[in-house]
C-alpha positions as CSV (number, residue, x, y, z in Angstrom):
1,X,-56.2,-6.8,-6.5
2,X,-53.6,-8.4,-8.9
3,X,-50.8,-10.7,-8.3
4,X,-47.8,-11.9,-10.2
5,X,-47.3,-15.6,-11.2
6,X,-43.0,-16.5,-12.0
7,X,-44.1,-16.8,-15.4
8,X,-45.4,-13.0,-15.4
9,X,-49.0,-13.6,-15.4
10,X,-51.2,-11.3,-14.0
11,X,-54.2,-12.9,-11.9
12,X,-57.1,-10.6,-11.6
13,X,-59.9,-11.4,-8.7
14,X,-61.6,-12.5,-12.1
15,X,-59.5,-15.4,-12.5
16,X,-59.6,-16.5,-9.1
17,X,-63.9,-16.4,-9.1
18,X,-63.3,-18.4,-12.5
19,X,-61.4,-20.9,-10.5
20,X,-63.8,-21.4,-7.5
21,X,-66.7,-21.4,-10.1
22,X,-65.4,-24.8,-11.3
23,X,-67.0,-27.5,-9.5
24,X,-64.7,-30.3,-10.3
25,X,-61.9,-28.8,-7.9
26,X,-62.3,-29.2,-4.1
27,X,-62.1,-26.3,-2.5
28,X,-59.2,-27.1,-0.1
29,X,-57.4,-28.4,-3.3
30,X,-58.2,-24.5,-4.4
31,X,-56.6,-23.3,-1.2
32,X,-53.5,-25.2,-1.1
33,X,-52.8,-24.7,-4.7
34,X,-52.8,-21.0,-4.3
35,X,-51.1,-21.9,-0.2
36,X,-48.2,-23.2,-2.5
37,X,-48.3,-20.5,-5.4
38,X,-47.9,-17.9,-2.8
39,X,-44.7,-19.8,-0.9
40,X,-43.0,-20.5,-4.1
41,X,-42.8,-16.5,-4.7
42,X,-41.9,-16.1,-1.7
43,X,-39.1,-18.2,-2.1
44,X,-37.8,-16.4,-5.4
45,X,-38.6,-13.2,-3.4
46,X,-36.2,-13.6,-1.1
47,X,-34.2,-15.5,-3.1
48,X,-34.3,-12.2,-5.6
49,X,-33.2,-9.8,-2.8
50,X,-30.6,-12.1,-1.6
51,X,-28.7,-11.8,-5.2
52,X,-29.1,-8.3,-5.1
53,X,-27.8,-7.7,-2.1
54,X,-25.2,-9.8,-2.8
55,X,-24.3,-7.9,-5.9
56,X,-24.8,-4.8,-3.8
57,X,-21.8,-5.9,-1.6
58,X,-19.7,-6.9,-4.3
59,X,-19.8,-3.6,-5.9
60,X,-19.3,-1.5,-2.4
61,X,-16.3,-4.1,-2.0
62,X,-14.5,-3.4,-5.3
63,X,-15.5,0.7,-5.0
64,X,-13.4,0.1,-1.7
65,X,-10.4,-1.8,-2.6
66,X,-10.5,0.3,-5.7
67,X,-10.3,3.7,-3.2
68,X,-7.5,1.9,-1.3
69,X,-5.1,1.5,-4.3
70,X,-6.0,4.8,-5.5
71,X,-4.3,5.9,-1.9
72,X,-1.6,3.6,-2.1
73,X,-0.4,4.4,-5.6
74,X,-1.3,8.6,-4.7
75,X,1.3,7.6,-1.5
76,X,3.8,5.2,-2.9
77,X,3.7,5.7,-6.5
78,X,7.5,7.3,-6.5
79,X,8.8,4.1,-4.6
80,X,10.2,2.9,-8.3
81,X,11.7,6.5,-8.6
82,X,13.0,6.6,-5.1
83,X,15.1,3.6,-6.0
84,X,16.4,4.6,-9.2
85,X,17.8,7.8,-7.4
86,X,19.8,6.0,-4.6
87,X,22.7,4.7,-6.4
88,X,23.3,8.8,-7.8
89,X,22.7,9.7,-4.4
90,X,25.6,7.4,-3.2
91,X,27.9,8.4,-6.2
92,X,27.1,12.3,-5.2
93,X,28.2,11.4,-1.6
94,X,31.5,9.5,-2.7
95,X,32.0,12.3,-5.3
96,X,31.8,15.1,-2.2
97,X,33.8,12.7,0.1
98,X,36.7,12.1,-2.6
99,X,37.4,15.8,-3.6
100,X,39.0,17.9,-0.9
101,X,37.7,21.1,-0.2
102,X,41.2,22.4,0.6
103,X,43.7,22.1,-1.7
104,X,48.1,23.5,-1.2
105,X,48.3,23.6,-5.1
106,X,47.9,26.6,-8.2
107,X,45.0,28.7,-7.0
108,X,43.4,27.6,-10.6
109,X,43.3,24.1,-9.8
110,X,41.8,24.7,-6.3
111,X,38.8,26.8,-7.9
112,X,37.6,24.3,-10.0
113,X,37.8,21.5,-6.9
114,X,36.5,23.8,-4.8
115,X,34.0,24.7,-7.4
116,X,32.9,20.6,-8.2
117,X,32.7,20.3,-4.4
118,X,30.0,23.3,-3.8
119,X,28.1,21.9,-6.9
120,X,28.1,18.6,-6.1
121,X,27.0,19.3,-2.4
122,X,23.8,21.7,-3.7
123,X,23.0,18.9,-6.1
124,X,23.0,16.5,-3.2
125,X,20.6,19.2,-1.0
126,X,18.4,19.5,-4.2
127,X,17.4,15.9,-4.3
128,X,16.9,15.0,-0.8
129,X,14.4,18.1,-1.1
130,X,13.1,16.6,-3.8
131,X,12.8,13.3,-2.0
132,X,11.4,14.9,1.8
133,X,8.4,16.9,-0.7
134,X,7.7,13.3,-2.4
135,X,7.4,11.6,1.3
136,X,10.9,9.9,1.5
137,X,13.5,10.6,4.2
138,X,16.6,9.1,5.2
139,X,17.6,6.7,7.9
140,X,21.0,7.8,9.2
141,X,22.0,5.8,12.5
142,X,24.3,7.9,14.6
143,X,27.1,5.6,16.1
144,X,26.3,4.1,19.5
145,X,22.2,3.5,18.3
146,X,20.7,0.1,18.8
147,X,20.8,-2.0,16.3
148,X,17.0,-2.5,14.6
149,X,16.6,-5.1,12.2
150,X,13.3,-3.2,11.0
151,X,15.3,-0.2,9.9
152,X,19.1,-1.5,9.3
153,X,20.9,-4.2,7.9
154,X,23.8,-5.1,9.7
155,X,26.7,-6.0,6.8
156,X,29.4,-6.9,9.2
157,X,30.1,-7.6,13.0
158,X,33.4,-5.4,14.6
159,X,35.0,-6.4,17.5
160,X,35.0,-3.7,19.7
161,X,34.7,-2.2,23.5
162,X,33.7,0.9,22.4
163,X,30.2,0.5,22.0
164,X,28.1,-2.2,23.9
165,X,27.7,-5.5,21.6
166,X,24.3,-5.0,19.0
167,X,25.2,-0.9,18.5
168,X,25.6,0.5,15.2
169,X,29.6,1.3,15.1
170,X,29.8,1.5,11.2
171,X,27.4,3.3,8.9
172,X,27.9,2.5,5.6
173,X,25.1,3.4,3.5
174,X,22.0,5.3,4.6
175,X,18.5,4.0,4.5
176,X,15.1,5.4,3.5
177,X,11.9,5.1,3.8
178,X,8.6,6.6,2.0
179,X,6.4,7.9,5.2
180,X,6.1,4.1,7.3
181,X,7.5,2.0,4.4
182,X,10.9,1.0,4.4
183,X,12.5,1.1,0.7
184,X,16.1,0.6,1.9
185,X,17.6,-0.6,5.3
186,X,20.6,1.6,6.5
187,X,23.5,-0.7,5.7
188,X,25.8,-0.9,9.2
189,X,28.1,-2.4,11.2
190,X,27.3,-4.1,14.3
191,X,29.2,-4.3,17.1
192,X,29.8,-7.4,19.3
193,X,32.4,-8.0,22.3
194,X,36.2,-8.2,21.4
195,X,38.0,-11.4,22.4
């Protein structure tokens, strides 16, 4: 039978009959000596696993968060993207809003308008595809909705009976959001009760 000292020594039964063999050590000196030996490495034992566990959990901790920002960048890595493409969204939408689709002038000139219109509309349909594939859709209030301070930003208040007061009367810029995140409120109008 062998056993392991903390300084790496092996003890052989040898050793130990060497030991009792000496006279000049009492015996229960002999005992308690080795009592103690055997304590102390049990100490350093569990004081050995401990650390390893420890370490253990540290690494299954960092694999973890390390798997979660690997899903949040996969899911929101085009937020930056997203953003950038908003303001040319809104300049296609003012664009399509400022150039009539029916024009009382040469046949020429209403070609081409009608022509920039049609172009400017697919372009529009081709990026909000591009933006529903990457996750992102758009938060259009209808007029009338409730007012939600999670999903719209309310820009002004208009006095009106139309609509009861805290409804969406004005829509002046869409929102969007990336699946559950929001990346831009819908920029509205509120109403509230005329005077």
């Amino acid at each position: 039978m062998t056993k392991k000292t903390k300084n790496n020594k092996t003890i052989l039964k040898e050793d130990i009959a060497e030991i009792d063999s000496k006279e000049d050590i009492p015996l229960d000196e002999k005992e308690n000596k080795i009592a103690e030996e055997i304590e102390t490495l049990k100490v350093e034992l569990a004081e050995e696993n401990d650390s390893k566990l420890r370490a253990l959990a540290d690494v299954e901790n960092m694999r973890r968060r390390m798997e979660k920002e690997k899903q949040e960048n996969a899911r929101y890595g085009a937020s930056n993207l997203a953003r950038g493409l908003f303001s040319v969204l809104d300049n296609f939408d003012r664009a399509l809003q400022a150039s009539p689709k029916e024009l009382k002038n040469k046949k020429e000139i209403e070609k081409n308008y009608t022509s920039l219109h049609e172009g400017v509309e697919l372009t529009v349909k081709e990026i909000f595809t591009v933006l529903k594939q990457n996750g992102i859709e758009t938060i259009e209030p209808n007029k009338g909705d409730s007012f939600d301070h999670n999903i719209h930003q309310a820009m002004l208040e208009v006095p009106t009976n139309e609509f009861e007061p805290g409804c969406v009367c004005e829509v002046l810029q869409c929102g969007y959001k990336i699946y559950d995140r929001l990346l831009r409120p819908a920029m509205v109008g509120v109403s509230k009760k005329e005077s």
